[in-house]
N, C-alpha and C positions, 0 to 999 in steps of 0.2 A: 537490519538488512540494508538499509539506505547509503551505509558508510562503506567506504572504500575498503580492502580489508584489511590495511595494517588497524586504518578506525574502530574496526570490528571487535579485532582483538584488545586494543588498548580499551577500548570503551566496554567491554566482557570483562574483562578483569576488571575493572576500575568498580562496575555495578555488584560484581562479587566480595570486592574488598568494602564497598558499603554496605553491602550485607553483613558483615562478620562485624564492623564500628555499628551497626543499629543491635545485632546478637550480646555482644561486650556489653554496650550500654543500656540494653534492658536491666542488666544485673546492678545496676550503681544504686545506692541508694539514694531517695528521694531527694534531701537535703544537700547531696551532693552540688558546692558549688560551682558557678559558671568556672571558674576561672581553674580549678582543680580539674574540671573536666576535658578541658583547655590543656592542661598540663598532659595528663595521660594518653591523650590523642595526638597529638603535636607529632609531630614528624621524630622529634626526638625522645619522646614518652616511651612508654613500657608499650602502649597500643599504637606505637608512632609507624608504623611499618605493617604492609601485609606478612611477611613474613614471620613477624612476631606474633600479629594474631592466629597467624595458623597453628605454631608451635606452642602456641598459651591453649589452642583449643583441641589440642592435641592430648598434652601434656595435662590437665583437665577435665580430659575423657568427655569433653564435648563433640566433637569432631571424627569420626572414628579415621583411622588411619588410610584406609583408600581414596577416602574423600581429599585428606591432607596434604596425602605424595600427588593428587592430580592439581590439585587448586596450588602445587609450591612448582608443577612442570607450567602448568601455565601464569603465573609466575614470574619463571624464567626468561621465558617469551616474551612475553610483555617487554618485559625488562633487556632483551635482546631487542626488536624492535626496537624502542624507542632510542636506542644508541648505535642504531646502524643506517646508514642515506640510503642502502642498497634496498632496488626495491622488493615487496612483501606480495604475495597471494596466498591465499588462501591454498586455492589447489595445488600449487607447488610443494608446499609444507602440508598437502595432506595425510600424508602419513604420520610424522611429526604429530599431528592433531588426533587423527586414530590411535596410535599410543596412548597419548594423554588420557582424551575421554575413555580409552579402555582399561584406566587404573579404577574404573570405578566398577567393585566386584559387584556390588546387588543387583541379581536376579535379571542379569544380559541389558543392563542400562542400553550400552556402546550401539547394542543389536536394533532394539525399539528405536532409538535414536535416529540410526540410522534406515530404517525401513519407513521411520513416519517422516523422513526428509526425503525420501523419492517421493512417495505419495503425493507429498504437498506441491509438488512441484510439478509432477508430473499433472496433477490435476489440474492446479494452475494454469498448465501451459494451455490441459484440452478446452476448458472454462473459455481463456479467453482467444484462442485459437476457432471454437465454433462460435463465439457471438461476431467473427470476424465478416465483412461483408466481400460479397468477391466484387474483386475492385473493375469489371467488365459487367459484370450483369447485374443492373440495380436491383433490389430486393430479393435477390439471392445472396444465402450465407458462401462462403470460402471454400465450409465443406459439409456436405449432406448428415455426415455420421462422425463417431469417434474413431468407428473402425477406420474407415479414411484418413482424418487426421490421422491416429497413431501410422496408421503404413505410411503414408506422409512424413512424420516423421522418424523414422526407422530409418529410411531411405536416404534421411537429409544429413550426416556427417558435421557440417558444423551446428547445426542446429542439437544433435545431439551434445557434443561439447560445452553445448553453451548452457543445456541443463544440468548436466555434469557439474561444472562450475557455480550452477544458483546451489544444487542437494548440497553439493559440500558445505557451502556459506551454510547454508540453512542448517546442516546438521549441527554447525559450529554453534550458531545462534539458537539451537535448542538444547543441544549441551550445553551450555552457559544457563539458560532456565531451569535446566534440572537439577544444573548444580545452588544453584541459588532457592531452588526449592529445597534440594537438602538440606541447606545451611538452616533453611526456616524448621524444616522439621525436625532435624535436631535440638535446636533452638530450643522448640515449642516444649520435647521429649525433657531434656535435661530442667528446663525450669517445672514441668509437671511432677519431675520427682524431688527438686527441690523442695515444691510446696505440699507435697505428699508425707516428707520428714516433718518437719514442721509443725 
């Protein structure tokens, strides 16, 4: 949440793409040396690319395919970004981001996602909106109630925008966790039936 948000994004992708190099390399076997491992990870390797690990995890039937076409749009981004000066928000490419996070079909991900990104925010705001002191009468708070606050802010125009702009961030930054949680529970899925054959 700290980083700026072309940061947000490169650094969301970058923490999903070492999700998927710690997924790969749970599978190597023990013996497997430094220097081989080194090889296949390499930028030039068979695992040198996010985009190869998606389609190996793909192709694999690790990965299942909603998961795949969203982590290869963001991806893109990423990879747009980092080759464009022009500047990046988040909320401008909202949409663009709604898409993405809504390739992911299990059971209204996009929906949770984004109802527990107002929430957080919105509580945030009243949290520390009523620990606020009114800056005229010492030892009085700012505002008596939440009902206050909220009609407070209802009223206030750019202060609404300006929450608008954190849910988005924030939805962005919790789809990035839940996709990184899927990557683990696939993960976990696929090696259980591995070791179930066995």
């Amino acid at each position: 949440m700290a980083e700026a948000d072309r940061g947000c994004v490169l650094l969301g992708v970058s923490m999903l793409d070492e999700e998927l190099t710690t997924m790969f390399k749970s599978r190597l076997l023990k013996d497997t040396s430094k220097s081989l491992k080194k090889e296949i990870f390499d930028g030039k390797g068979a695992f040198g690319t996010l985009s190869a690990k998606l389609d190996i995890a793909y192709v694999c039937q690790i990965l299942p395919e909603d998961l795949v076409n969203c982590m290869h749009c963001l991806r893109k981004l990423r990879n747009n970004l980092a080759h464009q000066a022009s500047p990046f928000t988040i909320q401008e490419n909202s949409e663009t981001i709604f898409n993405i996070l809504n390739k992911i079909s299990s059971g209204n991900l996009f929906v949770g996602i984004a109802n527990m990104s107002g929430e957080l925010v919105v509580q945030a705001f009243l949290q520390k909106i009523m620990d606020t002191s009114h800056p005229l009468d010492e030892g009085k708070k700012l505002f008596e109630s939440q009902e206050e606050a909220i009609s407070y802010l209802e009223q206030n125009d750019e202060l609404k925008t300006t929450l608008v702009e954190k849910k988005i961030k924030t939805m962005f930054v919790i789809g990035i966790a839940c996709l990184g949680a899927l990557i683990i529970f696939h993960r976990e899925k696929h090696l259980s039936m591995i070791e179930n054959k066995a």
